[in-house]
N, C-alpha and C positions, 0 to 999 in steps of 0.2 A: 275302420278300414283305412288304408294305408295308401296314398297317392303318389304313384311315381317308383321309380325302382329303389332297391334296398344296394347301398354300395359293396359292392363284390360279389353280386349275387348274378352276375354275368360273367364272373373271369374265372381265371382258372389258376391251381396253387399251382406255386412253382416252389424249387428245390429252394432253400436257404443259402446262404453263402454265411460259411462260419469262419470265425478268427483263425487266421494262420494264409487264408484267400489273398491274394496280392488284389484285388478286387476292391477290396474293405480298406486299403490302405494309400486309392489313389485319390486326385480332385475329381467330382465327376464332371462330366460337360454340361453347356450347357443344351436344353432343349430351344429348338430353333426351327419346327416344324409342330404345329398344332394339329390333329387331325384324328382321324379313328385308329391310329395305331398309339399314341399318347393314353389315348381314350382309354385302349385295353391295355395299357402298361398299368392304367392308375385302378381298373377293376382287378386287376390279376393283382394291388399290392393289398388293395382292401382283402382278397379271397386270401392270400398270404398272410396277411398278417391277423384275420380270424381264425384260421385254422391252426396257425401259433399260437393264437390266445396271448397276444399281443396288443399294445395300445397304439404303437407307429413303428413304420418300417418305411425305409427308404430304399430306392430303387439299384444300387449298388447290393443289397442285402438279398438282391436275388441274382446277383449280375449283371446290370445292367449301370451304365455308367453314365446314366443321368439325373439334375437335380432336378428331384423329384419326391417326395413323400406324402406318406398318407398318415393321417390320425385319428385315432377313437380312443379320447381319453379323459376322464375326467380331473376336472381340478379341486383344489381342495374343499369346495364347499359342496361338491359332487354334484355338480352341474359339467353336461355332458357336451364334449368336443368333437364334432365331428366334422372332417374334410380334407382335403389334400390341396398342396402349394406344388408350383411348377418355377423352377427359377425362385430357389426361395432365398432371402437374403437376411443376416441375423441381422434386425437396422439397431435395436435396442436390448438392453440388457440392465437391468439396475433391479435396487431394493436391500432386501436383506440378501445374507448368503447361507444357503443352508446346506445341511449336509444331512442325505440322506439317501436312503437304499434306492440303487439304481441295477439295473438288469439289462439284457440285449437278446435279443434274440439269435441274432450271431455270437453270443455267449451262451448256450440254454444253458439252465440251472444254477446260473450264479449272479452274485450281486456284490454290488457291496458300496458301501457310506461314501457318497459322491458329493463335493460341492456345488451347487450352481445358483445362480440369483434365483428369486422367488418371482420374479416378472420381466417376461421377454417378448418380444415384439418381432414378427417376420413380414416379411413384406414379398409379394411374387405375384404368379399368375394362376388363375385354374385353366383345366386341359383344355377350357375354350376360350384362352387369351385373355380373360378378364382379369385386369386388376384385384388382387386382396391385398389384405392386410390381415393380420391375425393376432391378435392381443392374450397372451398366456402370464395366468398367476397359477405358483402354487406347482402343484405335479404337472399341470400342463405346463406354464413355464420348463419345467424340467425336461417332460416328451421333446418341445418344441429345439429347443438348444441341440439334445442328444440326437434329435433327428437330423438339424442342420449339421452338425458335427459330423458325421456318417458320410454326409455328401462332401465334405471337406480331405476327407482321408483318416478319420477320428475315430473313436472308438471309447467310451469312458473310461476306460482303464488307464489313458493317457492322462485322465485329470488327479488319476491317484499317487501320493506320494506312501515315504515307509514303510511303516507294518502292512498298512491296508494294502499297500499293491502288493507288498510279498507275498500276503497271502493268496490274496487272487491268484497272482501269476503262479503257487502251488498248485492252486485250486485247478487254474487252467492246464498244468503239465499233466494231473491225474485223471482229467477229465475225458472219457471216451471217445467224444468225437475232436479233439484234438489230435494235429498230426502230428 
């Protein structure tokens, strides 16, 4: 039996914000007010980003213009990630650099061979002002970058160059929910 509540299982989904959103494309602010509205900003991205079927999603990817994300994700040894940063700051980045398929939820249905280190390191707060730190190898590394990226004004398609982003940006012209 299971102690304590399950994250997102108090919030409520909200609409996506997809590529082409001026939303997806600013810095967001920062949070400067800890309290039960944070609270339900960070149930309402876990309910969002399950019902995506999603590993992290940040707070701009619903419209809201604060850093802020959430994760459930595993890394490469599939050991399982879970928790959200408030104020999160990318402090470290190093290791190998790999290139591998990356996806967004404000992209659904598409991916594509993305570089990133294999080990990255964030540093912020949780919704109740305490200090973390959060250490990611592997595809968590990867969540973790992609999600700071988002609150930056990022998007992975920015880290793509040549063929691979011509493709995508095909891929993204023909794509339905594109404007």
């Amino acid at each position: 039996m299971r102690h304590g509540s399950i994250a997102g299982a108090h919030g409520r989904v909200r609409p996506l914000t997809l590529l082409g959103d001026p939303a997806l494309r600013e810095q967001c602010r920062e949070v400067t007010e800890f309290g039960p509205e944070l609270a339900a900003l960070v149930e309402d991205l876990f309910a969002t980003m399950y019902a995506a079927r999603g590993v992290g999603l940040a707070a701009n990817q619903v419209g809201v213009p604060l850093r802020v994300f959430v994760y459930d994700c595993p890394d490469d040894d599939d050991v399982r990630h879970l928790g959200h940063v408030v104020n999160p700051r990318l402090v470290e980045t190093d290791g190998v650099v790999i290139r591998g398929p990356e996806g967004c939820l404000s992209l659904p249905d598409l991916e594509a061979g993305t570089e990133r280190y294999d080990h990255a390191v964030v540093e912020g707060f949780t919704a109740e002002g305490e200090p973390v730190t959060v250490h990611g190898t592997g595809f968590f590394a990867r969540c973790l970058q992609h999600e700071n990226d988002h609150l930056e004004g990022r998007v992975y398609a920015d880290h793509l160059t040549g063929w691979r982003k011509r493709r995508l940006l095909r891929q993204i012209g023909r794509a339905s929910w594109h404007r």
